[in-house]
TINU-425950 format. One record per residue (C-alpha): residue in three letters; x, y, z. Coordinates in steps of 0.5 Angstrom, whole numbers, padded with zeros to 4 digits, always signed. Example, Ala and Ser with C-alpha at 12.3 -4.5 7.8 and 13.67 -1.06 7.14 Angstrom:
// TINU-425950
ALA+0025-0009+0016
SER+0027-0002+0014
//
This chain:
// TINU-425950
UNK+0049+0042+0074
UNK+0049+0046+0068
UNK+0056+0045+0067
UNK+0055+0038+0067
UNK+0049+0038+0063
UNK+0053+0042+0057
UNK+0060+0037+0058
UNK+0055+0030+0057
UNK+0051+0035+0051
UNK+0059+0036+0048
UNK+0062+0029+0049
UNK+0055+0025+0047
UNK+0054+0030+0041
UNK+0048+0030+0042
UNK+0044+0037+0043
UNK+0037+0037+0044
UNK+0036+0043+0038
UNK+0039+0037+0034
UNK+0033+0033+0035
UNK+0027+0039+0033
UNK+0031+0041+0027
UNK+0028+0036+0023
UNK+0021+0039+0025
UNK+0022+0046+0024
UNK+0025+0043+0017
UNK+0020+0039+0015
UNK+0014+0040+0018
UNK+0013+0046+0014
UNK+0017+0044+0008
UNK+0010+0038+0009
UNK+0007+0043+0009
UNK+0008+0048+0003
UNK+0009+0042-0002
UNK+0002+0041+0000
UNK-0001+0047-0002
UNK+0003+0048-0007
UNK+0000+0041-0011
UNK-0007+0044-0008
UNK-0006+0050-0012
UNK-0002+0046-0018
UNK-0009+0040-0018
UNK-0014+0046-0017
UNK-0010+0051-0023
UNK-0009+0056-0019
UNK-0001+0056-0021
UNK-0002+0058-0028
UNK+0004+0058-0033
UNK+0004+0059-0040
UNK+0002+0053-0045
UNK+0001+0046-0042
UNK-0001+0048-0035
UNK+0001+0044-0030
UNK-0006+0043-0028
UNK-0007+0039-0035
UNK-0001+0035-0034
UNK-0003+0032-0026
UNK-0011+0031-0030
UNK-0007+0027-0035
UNK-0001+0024-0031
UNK-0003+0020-0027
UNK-0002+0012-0026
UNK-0006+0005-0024
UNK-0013+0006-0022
UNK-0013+0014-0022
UNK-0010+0017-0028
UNK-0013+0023-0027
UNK-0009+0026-0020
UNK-0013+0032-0019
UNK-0020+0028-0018
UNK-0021+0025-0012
UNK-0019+0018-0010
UNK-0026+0015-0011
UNK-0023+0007-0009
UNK-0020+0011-0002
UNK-0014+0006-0004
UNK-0010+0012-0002
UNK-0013+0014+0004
UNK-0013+0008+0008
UNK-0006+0006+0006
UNK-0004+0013+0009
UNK-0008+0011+0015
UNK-0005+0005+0015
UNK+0003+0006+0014
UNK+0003+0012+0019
UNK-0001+0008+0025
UNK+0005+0002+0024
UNK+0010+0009+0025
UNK+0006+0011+0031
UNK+0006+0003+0033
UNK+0013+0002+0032
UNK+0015+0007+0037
UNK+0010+0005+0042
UNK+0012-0002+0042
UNK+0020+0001+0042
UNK+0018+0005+0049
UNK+0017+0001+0055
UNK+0013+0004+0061
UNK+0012+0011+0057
UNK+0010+0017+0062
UNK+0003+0019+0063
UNK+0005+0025+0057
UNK+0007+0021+0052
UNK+0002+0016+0053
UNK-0003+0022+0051
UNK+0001+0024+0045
UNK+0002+0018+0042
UNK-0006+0017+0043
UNK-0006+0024+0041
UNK-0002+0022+0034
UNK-0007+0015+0033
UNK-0013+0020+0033
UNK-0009+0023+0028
UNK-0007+0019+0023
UNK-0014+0016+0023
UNK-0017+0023+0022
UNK-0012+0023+0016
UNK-0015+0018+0012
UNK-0022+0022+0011
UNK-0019+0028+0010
UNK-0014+0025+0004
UNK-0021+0023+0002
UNK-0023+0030+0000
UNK-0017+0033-0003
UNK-0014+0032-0010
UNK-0010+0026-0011
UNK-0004+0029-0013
UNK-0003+0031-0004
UNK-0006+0024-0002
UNK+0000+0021-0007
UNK+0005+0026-0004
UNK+0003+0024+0003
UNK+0004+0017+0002
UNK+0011+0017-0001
UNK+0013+0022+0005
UNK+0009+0017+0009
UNK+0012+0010+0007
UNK+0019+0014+0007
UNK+0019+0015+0014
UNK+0016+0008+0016
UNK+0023+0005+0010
UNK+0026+0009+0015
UNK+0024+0008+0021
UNK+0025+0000+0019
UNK+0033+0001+0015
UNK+0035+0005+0022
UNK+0033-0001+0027
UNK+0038-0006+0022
UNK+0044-0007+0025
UNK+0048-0008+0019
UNK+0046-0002+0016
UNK+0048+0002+0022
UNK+0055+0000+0022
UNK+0055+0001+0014
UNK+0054+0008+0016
UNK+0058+0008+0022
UNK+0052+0010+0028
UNK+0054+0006+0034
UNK+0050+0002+0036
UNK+0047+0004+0044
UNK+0045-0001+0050
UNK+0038-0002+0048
UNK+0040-0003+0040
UNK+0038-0011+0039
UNK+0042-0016+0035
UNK+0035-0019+0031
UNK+0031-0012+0032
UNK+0025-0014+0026
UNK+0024-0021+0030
UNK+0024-0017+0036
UNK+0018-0011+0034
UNK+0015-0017+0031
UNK+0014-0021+0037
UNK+0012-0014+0041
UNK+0007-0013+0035
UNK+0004-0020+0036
UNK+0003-0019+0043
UNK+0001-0014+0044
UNK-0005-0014+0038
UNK-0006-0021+0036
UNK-0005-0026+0043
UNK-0010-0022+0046
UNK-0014-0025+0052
//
């Protein structure tokens, strides 16, 4: 069995260490980058002249100039919320008759990503904006992949459950599963 296990894992190029790769990458590289702006936001990186938390005070855009206050309007919070629910969404909608352990896990990443919103409330700006572009940039992602055309751009085969009209598809799911309730 382990034989032909290893054979599927070399003709199918597709190793399951590939699929964690990602998370021992970027989860600590989230992570860091967080910190790292924490540090910059709060001024506990110092460096000689204009410091950095200066220029994040006084670099900011739209309603919050100042990116190591707090967003007051919670703009940015709720959008975090929101983009990382739709990602958690998209993939439910993708599974069909989910096992009792992924069903705990993706309710596990609901809770999540609804906790996110108050503590992006009490963080500096410079973080939440940061988590935000990480986040609109996973969901960009999630949505270019499902597009047929750009993955015969990128040459990536499509599968058997790959569908022509995949944004009509995740929006007939999404329809029907949160707005046509009874």
């Amino acid at each position: 069995m382990r034989r032909l296990v290893s054979e599927l894992y070399i003709r199918d190029n597709c190793h399951p260490f590939k699929a964690t790769v990602l998370v021992w990458i970027q989860l600590p590289m989230w992570i860091f980058m967080s910190v790292a702006l924490r540090n910059f936001s709060t001024g506990a990186a110092h460096a000689e002249g204009f410091s950095v938390q200066e220029q994040l005070a006084t670099g900011g855009v739209l309603w919050f100039p100042d990116l190591t206050s707090l967003d007051s309007t919670w703009i940015l919070p709720i959008s975090i919320g929101v983009i990382n629910l739709l990602i958690v969404e998209i993939f439910a909608l993708q599974k069909i008759g989910m096992s009792r352990f992924q069903m705990y896990v993706t309710y596990f990443v609901r809770a999540v990503s609804v906790l996110m919103i108050p503590v992006a409330a009490t963080v500096p700006s410079s973080i939440v904006l940061y988590w935000l572009c990480s986040s609109f940039m996973g969901l960009s992602q999630n949505l270019l992949l499902r597009s047929p055309r750009f993955r015969q751009l990128c040459r990536i085969p499509l599968t058997k459950g790959d569908s022509e009209t995949p944004y009509k598809d995740l929006f007939a799911a999404f329809y029907a599963k949160f707005i046509s309730r009874k």
